[in-house]
PyMOL Python script that loads the backbone (N, CA, C, O; Angstrom):
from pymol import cmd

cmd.read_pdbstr("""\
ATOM      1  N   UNK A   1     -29.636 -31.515   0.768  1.00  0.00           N
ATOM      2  CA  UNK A   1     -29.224 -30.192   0.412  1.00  0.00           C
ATOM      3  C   UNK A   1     -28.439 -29.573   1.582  1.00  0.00           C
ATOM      4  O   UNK A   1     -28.922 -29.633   2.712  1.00  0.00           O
ATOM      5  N   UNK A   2     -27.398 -29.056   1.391  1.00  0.00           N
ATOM      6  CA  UNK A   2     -26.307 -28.499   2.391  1.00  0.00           C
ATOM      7  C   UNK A   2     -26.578 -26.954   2.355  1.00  0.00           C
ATOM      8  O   UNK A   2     -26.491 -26.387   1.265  1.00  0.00           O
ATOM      9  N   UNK A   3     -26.941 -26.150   3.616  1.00  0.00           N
ATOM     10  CA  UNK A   3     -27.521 -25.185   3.725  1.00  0.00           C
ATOM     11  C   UNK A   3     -26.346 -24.201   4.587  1.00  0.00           C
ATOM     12  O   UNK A   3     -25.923 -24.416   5.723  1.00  0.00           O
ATOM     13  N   UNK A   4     -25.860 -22.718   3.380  1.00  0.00           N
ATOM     14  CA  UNK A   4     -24.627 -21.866   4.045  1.00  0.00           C
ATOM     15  C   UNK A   4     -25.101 -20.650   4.948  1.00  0.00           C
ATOM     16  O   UNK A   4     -26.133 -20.025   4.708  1.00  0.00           O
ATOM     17  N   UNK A   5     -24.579 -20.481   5.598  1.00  0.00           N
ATOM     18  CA  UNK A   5     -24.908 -19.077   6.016  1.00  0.00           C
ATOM     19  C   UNK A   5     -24.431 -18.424   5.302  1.00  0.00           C
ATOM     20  O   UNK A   5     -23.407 -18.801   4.732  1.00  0.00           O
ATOM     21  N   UNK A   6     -25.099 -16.928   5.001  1.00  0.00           N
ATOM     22  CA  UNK A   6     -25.153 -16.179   3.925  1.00  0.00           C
ATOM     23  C   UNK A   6     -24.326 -15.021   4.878  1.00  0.00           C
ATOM     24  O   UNK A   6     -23.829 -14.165   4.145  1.00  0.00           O
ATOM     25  N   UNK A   7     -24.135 -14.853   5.904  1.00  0.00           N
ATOM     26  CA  UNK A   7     -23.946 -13.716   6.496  1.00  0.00           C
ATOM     27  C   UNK A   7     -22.082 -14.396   7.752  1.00  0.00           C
ATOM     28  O   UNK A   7     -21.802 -15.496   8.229  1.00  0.00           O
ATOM     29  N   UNK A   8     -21.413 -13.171   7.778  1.00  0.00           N
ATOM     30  CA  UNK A   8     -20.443 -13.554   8.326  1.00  0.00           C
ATOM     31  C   UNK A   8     -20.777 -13.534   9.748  1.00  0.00           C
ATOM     32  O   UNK A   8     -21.968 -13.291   9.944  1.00  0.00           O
ATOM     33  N   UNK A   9     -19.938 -13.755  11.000  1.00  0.00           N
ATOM     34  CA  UNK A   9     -20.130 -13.963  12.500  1.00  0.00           C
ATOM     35  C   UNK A   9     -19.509 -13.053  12.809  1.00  0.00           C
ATOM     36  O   UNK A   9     -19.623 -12.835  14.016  1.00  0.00           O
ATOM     37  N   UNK A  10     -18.921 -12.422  12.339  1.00  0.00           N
ATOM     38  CA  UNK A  10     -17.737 -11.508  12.940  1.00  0.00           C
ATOM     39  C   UNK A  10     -18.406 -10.119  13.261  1.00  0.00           C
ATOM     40  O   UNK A  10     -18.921  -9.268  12.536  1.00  0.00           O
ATOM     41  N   UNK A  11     -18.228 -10.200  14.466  1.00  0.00           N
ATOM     42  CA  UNK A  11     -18.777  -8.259  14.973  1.00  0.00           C
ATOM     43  C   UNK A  11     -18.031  -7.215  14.751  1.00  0.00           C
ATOM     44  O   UNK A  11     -16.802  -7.286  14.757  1.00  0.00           O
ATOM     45  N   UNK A  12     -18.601  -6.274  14.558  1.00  0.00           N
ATOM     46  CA  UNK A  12     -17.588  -5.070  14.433  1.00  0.00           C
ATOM     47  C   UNK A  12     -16.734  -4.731  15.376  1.00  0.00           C
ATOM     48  O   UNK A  12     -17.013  -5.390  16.377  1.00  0.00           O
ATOM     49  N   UNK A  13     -16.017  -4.178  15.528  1.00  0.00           N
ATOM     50  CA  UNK A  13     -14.886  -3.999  16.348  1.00  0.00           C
ATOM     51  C   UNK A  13     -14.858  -3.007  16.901  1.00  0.00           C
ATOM     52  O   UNK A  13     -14.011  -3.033  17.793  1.00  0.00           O
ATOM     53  N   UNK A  14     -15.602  -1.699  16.796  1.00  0.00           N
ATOM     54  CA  UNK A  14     -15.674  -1.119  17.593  1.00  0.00           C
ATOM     55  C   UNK A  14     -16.432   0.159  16.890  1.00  0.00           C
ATOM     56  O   UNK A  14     -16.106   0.616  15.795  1.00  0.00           O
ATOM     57  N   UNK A  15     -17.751   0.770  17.906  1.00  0.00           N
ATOM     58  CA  UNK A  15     -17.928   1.878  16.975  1.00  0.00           C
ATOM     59  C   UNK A  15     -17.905   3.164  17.909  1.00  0.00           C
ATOM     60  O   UNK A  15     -18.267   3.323  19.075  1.00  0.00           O
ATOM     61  N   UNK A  16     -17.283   4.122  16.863  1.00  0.00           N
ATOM     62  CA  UNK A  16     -17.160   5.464  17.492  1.00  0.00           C
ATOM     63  C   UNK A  16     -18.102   6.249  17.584  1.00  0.00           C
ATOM     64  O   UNK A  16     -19.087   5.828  16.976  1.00  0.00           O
ATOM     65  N   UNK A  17     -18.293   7.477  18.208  1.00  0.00           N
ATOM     66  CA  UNK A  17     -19.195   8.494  18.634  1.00  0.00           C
ATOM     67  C   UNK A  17     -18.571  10.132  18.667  1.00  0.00           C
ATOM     68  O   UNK A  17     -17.521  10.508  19.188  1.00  0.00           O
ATOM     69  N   UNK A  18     -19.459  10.841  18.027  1.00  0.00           N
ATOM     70  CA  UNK A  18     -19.295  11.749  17.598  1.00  0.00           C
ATOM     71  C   UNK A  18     -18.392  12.864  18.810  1.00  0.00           C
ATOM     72  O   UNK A  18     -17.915  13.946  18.468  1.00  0.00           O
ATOM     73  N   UNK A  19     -18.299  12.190  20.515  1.00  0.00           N
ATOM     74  CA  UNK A  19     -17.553  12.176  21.387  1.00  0.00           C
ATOM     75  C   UNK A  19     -16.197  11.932  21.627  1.00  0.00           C
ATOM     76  O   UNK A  19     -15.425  12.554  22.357  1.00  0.00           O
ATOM     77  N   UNK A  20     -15.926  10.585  20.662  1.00  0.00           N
ATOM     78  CA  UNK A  20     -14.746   9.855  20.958  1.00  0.00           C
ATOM     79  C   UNK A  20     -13.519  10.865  20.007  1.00  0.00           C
ATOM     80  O   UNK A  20     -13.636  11.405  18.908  1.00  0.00           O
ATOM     81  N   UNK A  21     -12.392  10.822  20.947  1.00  0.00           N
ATOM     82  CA  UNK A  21     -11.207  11.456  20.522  1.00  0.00           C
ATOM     83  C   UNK A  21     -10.894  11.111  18.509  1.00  0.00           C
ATOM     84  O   UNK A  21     -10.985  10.000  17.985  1.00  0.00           O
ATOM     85  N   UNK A  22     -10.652  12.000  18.016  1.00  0.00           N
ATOM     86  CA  UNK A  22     -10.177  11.856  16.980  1.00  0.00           C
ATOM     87  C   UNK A  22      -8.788  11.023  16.203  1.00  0.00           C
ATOM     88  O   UNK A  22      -7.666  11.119  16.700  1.00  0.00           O
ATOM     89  N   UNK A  23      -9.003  10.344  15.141  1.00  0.00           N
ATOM     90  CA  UNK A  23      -8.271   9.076  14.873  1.00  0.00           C
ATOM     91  C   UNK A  23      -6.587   9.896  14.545  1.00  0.00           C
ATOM     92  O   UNK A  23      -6.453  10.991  13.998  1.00  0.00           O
ATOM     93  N   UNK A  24      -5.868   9.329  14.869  1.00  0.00           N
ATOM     94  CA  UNK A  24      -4.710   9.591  15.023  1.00  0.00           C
ATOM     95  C   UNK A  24      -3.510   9.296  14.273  1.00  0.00           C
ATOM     96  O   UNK A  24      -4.408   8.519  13.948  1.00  0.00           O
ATOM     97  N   UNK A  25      -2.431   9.100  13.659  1.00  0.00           N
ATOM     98  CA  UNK A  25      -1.300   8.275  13.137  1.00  0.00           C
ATOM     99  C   UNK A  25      -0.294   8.128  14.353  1.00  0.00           C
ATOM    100  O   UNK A  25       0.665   7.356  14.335  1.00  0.00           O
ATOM    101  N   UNK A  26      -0.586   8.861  15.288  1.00  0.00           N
ATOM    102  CA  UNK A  26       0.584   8.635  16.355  1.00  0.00           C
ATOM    103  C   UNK A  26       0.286   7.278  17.349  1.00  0.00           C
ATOM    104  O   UNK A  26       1.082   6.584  17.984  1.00  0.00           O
ATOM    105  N   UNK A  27      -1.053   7.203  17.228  1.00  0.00           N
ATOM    106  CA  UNK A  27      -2.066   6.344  18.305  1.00  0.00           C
ATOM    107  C   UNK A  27      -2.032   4.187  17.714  1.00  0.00           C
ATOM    108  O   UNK A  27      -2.972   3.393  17.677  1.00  0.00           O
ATOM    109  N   UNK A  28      -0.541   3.978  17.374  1.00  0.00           N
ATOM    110  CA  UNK A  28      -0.414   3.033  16.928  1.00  0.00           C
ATOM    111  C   UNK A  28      -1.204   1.860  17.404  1.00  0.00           C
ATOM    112  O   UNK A  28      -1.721   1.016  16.672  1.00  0.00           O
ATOM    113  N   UNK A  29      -1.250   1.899  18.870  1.00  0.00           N
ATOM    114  CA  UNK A  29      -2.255   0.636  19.227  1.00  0.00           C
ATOM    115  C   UNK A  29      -3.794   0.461  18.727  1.00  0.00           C
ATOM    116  O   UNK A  29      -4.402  -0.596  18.557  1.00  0.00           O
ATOM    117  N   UNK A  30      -4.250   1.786  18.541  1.00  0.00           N
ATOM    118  CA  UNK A  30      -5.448   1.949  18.246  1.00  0.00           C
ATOM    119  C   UNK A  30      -5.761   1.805  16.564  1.00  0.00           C
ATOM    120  O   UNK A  30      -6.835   1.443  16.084  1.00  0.00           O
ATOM    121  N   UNK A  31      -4.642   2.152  15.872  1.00  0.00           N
ATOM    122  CA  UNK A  31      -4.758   2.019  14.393  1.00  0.00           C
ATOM    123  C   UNK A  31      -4.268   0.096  14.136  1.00  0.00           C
ATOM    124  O   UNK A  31      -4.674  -0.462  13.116  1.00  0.00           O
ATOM    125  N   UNK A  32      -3.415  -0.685  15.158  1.00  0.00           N
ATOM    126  CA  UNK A  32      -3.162  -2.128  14.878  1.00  0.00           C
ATOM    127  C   UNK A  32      -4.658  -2.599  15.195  1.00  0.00           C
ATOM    128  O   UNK A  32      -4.960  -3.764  14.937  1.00  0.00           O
ATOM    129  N   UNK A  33      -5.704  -1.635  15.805  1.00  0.00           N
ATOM    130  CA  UNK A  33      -7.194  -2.835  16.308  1.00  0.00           C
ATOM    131  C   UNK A  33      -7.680  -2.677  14.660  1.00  0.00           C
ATOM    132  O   UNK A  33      -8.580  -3.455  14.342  1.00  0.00           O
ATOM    133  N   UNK A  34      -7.384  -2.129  14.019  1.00  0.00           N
ATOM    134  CA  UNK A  34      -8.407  -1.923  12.445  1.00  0.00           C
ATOM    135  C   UNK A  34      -7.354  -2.293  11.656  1.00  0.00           C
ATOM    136  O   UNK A  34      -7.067  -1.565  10.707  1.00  0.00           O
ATOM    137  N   UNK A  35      -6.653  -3.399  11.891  1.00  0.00           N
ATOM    138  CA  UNK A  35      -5.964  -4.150  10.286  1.00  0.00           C
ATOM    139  C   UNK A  35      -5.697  -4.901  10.713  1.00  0.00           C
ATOM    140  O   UNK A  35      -5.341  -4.961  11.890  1.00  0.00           O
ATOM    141  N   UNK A  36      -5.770  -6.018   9.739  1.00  0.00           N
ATOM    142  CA  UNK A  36      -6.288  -7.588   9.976  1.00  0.00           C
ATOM    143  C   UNK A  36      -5.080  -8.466   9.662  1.00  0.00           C
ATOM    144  O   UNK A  36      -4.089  -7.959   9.136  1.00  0.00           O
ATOM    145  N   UNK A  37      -5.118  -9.607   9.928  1.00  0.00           N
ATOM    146  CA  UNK A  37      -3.984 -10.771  10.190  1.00  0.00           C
ATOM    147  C   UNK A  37      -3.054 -10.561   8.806  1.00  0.00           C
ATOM    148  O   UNK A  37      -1.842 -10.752   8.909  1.00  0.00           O
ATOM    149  N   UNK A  38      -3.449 -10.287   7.907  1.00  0.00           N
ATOM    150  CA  UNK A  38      -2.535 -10.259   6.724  1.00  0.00           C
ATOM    151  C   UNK A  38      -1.963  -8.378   6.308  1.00  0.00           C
ATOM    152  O   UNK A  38      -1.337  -7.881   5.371  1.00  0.00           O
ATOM    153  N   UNK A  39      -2.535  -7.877   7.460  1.00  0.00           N
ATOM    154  CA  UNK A  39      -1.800  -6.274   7.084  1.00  0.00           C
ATOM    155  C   UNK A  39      -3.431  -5.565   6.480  1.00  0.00           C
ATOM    156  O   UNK A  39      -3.639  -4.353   6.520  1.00  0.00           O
ATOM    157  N   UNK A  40      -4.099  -6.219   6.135  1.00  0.00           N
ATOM    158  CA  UNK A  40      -4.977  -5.351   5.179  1.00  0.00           C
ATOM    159  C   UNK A  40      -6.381  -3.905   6.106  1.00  0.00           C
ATOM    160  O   UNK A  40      -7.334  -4.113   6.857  1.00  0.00           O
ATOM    161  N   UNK A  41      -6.077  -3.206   5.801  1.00  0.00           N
ATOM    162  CA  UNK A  41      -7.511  -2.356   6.929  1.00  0.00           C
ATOM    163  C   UNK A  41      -8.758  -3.041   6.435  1.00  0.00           C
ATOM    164  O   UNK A  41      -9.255  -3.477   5.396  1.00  0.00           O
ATOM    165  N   UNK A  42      -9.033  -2.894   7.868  1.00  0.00           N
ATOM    166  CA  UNK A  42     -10.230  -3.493   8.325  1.00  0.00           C
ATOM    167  C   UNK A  42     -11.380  -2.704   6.785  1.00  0.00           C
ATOM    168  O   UNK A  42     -11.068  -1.852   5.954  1.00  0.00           O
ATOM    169  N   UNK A  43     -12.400  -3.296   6.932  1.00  0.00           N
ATOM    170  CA  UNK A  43     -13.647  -2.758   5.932  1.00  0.00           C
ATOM    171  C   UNK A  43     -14.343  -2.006   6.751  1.00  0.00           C
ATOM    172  O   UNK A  43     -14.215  -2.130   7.969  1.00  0.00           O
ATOM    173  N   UNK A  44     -15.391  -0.894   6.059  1.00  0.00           N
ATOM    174  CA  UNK A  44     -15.847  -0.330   6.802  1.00  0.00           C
ATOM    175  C   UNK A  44     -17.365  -1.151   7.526  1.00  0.00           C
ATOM    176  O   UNK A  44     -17.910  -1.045   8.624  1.00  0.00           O
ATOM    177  N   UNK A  45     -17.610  -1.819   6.520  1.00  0.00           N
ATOM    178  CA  UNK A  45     -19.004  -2.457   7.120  1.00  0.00           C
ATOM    179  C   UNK A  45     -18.369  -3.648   8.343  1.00  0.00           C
ATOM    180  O   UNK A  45     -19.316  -4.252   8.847  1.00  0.00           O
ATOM    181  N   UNK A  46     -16.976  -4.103   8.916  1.00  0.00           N
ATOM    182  CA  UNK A  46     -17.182  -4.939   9.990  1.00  0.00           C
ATOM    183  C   UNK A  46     -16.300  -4.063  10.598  1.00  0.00           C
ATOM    184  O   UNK A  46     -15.678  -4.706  11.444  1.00  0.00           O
ATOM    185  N   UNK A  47     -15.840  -2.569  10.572  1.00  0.00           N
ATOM    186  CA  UNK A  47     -15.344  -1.504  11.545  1.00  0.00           C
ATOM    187  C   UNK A  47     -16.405  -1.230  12.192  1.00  0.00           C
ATOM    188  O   UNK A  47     -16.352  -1.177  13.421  1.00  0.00           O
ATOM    189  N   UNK A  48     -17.625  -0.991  11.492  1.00  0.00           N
ATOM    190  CA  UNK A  48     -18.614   0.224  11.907  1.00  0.00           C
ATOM    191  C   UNK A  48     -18.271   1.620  11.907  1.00  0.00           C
ATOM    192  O   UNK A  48     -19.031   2.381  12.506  1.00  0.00           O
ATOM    193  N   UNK A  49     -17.192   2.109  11.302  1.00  0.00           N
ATOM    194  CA  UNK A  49     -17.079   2.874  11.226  1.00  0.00           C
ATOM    195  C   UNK A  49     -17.895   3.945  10.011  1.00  0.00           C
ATOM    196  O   UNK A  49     -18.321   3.508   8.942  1.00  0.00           O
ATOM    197  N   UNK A  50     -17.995   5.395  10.436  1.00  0.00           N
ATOM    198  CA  UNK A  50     -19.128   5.667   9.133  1.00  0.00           C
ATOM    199  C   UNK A  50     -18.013   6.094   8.039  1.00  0.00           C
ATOM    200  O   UNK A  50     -16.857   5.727   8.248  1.00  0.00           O
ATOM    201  N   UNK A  51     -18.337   6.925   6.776  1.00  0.00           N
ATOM    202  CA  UNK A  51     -17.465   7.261   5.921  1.00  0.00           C
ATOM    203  C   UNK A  51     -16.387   7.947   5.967  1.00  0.00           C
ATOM    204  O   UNK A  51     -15.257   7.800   5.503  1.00  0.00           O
ATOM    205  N   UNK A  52     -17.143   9.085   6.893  1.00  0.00           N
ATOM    206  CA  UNK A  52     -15.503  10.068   6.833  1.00  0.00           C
ATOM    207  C   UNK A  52     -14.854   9.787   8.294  1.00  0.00           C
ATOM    208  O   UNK A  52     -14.070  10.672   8.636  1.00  0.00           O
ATOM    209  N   UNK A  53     -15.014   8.806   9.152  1.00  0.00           N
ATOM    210  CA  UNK A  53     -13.927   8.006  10.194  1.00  0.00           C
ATOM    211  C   UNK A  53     -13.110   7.216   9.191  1.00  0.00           C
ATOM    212  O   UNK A  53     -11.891   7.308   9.048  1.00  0.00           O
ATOM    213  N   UNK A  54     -14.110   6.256   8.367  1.00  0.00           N
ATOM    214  CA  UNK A  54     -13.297   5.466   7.677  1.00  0.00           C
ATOM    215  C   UNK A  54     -11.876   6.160   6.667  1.00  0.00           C
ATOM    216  O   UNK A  54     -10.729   5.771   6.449  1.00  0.00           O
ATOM    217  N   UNK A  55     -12.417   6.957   6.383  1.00  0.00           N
ATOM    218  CA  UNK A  55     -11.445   8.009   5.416  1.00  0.00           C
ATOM    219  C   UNK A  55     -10.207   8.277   6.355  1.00  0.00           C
ATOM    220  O   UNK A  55      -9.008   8.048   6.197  1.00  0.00           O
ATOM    221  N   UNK A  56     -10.850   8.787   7.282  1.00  0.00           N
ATOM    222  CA  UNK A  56      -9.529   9.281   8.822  1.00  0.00           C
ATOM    223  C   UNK A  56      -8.478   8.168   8.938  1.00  0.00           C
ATOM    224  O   UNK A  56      -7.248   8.225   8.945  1.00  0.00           O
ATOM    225  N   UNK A  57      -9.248   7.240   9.017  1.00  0.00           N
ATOM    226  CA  UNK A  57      -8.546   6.009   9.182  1.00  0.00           C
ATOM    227  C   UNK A  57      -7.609   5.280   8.680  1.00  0.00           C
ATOM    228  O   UNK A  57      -6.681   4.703   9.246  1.00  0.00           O
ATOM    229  N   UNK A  58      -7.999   5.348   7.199  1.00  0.00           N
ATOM    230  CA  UNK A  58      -6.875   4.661   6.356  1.00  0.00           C
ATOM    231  C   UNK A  58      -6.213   5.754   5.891  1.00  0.00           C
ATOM    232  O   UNK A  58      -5.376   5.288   5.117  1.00  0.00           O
ATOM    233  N   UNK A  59      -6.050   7.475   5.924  1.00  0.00           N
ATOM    234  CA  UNK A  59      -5.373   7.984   5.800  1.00  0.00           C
ATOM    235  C   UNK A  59      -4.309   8.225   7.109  1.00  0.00           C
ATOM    236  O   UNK A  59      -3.326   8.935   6.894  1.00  0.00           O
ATOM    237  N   UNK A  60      -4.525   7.554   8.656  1.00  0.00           N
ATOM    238  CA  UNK A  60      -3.948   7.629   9.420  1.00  0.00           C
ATOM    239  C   UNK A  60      -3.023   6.556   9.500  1.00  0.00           C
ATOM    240  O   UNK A  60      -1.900   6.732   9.972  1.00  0.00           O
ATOM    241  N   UNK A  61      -3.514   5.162   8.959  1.00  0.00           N
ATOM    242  CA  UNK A  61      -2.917   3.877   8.835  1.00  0.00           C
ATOM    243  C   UNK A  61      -1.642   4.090   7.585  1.00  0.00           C
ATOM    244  O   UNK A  61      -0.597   3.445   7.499  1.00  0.00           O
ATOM    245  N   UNK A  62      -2.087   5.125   6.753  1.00  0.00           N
ATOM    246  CA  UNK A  62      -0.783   5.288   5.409  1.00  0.00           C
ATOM    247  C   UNK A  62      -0.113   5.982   6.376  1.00  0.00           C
ATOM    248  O   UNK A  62       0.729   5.315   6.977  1.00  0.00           O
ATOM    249  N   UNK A  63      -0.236   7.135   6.709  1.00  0.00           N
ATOM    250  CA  UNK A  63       0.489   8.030   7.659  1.00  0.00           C
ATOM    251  C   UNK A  63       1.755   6.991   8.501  1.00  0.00           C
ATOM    252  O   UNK A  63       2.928   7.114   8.145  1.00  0.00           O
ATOM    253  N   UNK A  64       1.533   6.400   9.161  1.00  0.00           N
ATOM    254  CA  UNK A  64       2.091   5.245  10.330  1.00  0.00           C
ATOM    255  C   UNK A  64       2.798   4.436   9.495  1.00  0.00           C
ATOM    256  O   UNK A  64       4.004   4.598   9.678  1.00  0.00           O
ATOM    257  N   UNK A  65       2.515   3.517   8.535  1.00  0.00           N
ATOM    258  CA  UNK A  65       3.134   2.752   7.779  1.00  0.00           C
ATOM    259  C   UNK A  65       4.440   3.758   7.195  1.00  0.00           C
ATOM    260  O   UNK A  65       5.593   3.608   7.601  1.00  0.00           O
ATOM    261  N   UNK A  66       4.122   4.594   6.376  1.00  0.00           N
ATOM    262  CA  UNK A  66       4.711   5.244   5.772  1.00  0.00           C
ATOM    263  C   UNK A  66       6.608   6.117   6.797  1.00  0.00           C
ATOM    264  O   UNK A  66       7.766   6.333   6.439  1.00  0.00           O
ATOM    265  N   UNK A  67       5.971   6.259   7.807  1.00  0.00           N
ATOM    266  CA  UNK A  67       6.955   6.451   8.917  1.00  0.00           C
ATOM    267  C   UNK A  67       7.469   5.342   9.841  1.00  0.00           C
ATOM    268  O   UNK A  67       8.190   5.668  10.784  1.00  0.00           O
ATOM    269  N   UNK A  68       7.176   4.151   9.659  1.00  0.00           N
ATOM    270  CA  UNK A  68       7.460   3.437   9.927  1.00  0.00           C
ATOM    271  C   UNK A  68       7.005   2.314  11.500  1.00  0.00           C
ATOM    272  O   UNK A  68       7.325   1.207  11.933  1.00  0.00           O
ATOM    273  N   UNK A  69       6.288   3.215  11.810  1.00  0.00           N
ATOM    274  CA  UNK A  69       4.921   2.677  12.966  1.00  0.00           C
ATOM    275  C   UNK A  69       4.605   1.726  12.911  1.00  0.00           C
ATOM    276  O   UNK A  69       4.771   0.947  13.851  1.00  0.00           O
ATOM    277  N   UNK A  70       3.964   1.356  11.685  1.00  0.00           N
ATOM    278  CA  UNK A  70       3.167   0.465  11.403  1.00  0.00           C
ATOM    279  C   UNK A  70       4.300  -0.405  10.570  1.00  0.00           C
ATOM    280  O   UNK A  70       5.377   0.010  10.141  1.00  0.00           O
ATOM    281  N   UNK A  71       3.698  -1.839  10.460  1.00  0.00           N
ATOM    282  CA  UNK A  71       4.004  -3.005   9.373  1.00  0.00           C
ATOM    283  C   UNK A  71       3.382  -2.692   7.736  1.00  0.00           C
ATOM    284  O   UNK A  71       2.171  -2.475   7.716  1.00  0.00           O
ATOM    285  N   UNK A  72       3.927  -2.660   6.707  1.00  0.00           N
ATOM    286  CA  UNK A  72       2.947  -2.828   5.334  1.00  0.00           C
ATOM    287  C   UNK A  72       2.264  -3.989   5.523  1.00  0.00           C
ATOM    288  O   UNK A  72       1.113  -3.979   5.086  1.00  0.00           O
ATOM    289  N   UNK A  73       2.831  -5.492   6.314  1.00  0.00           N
ATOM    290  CA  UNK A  73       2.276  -6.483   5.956  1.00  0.00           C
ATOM    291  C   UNK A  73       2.313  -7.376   7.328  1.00  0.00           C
ATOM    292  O   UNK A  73       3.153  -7.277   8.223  1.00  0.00           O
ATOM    293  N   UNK A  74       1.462  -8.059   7.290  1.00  0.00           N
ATOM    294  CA  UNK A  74       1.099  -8.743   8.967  1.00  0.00           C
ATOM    295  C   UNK A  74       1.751  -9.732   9.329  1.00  0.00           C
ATOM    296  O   UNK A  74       1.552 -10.231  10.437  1.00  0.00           O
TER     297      UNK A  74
END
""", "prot")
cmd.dss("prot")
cmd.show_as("cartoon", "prot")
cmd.util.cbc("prot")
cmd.orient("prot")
C-alpha cells in the first residue's frame, strides 16, 4: 500500500500584525511576494493572511495589474 501525505509542505509566506504598515498597490515588490509562478494570488490559508488583509490584497494586486505594475500572467 503506497501511503500520501495528505497535507502540503509549503509555509506561509508571511504573516502580518495588526502593527505592520498597510497593504498597498504602489508597494509592487511586496504585492509580487503573494502571486505565484503562473500569475495567480496567493490563497489565503498558505498567505496567512486573515480575511480582511486578504481582501486588501487582492484588491491591491487588481489595482497594480490594472495600471500596469503588475503582470496579469507569470
Amino acid at each position: 500500500m503506497v501511503m500520501r501525505k495528505l497535507r502540503s509542505e509549503r509555509a506561509p509566506i508571511k504573516r502580518f500584525g495588526k502593527t505592520d504598515p498597510p497593504i498597498d498597490y504602489k508597494d509592487v515588490e511586496l504585492l509580487a511576494k503573494f502571486i505565484g509562478p503562473h500569475g495567480q494570488i496567493i490563497s489565503r490559508k498558505r498567505s496567512g493572511l486573515d480575511t480582511q488583509r486578504q481582501r486588501e490584497l487582492k484588491r491591491a494586486i487588481k489595482r497594480a495589474r490594472h495600471l500596469a505594475l503588475l503582470p496579469f500572467v507569470g
